[in-house]
C-alpha positions in Angstrom: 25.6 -63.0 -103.2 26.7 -62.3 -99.8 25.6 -63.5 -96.2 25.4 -61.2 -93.4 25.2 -63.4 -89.9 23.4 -61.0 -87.4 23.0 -63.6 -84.7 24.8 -66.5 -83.5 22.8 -69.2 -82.3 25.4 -72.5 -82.4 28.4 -71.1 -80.5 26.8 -70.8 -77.2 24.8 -74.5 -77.6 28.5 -75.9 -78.6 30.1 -73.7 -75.2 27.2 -75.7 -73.2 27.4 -79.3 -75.3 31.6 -78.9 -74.1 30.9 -77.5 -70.6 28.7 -80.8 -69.8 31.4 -82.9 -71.9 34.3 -81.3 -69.4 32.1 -82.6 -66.4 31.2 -86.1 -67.4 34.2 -88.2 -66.2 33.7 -86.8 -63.1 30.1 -87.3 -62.4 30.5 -91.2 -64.3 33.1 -91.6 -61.3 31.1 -90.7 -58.9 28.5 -93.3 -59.8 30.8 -96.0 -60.2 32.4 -95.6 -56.8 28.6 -95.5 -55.5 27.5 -98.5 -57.1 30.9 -100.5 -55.7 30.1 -103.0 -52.7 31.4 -101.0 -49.1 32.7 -103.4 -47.0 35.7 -102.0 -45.2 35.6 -99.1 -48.1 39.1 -100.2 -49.6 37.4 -100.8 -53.7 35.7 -97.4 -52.8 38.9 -95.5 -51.9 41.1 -97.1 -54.8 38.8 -96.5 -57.6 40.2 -93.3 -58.9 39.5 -91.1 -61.7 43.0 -90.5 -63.8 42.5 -88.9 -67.1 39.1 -89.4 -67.8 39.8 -92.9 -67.2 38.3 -95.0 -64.5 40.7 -97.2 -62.3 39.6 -99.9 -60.1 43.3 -100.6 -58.5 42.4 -103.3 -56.7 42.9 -107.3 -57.3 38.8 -108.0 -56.7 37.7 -105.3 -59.1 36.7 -108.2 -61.4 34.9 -110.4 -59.0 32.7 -107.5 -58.0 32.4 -106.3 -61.6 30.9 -109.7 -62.5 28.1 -109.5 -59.8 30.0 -111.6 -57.4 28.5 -109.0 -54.1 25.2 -108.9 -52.9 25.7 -105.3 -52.6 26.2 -104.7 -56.5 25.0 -107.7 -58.0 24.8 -105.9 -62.3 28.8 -104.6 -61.0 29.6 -101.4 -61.3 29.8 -101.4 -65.0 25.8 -101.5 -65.9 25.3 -98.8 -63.8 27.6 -96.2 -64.9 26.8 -97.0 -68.9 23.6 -96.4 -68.2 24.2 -92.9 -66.3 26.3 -91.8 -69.0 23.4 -92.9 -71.5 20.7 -90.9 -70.0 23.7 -88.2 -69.3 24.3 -88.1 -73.1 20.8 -88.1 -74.0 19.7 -84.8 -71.5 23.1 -83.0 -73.4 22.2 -83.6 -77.0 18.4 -83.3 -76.8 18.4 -79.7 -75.4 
């Protein structure tokens, strides 16, 4: 028995799953640093995005994480999991 594929259907679902993948660190950053408490902008301006990782370089972050601002009173935290959630959801249900 042999198997002839005449049309590949998962390679260009996988390209678009990756493509979205590649872009995700950078849109959860984005979100983070809009969620964070602007005062005089300095948690905004040191929360960078260094290898897919997400750095609050500042000695607050954890006082702001924990709700301790008016201005982001679930932290910074809730909001992003719950972008990356939906984000996750919208890639894999296409």
């Amino acid at each position: 028995m042999t198997v002839k594929i005449t049309r590949d259907l998962i390679t260009p679902h996988i390209k678009g799953i990756k493509k979205q993948l590649k872009i995700m660190p950078k849109e959860a950053h984005k979100v983070f640093v809009g969620a964070t408490p602007k005062r005089r902008g300095n948690a905004r301006r040191r929360t960078k995005l260094n290898n897919n990782v997400i750095r609050a370089d500042y000695n607050y972050a954890y006082l702001l994480e924990k709700g301790r601002s008016k201005q982001a009173p679930k932290g910074m935290t809730e909001p992003t999991f719950n972008f990356l959630k939906k984000f996750l959801d919208k890639v894999f249900r296409r």
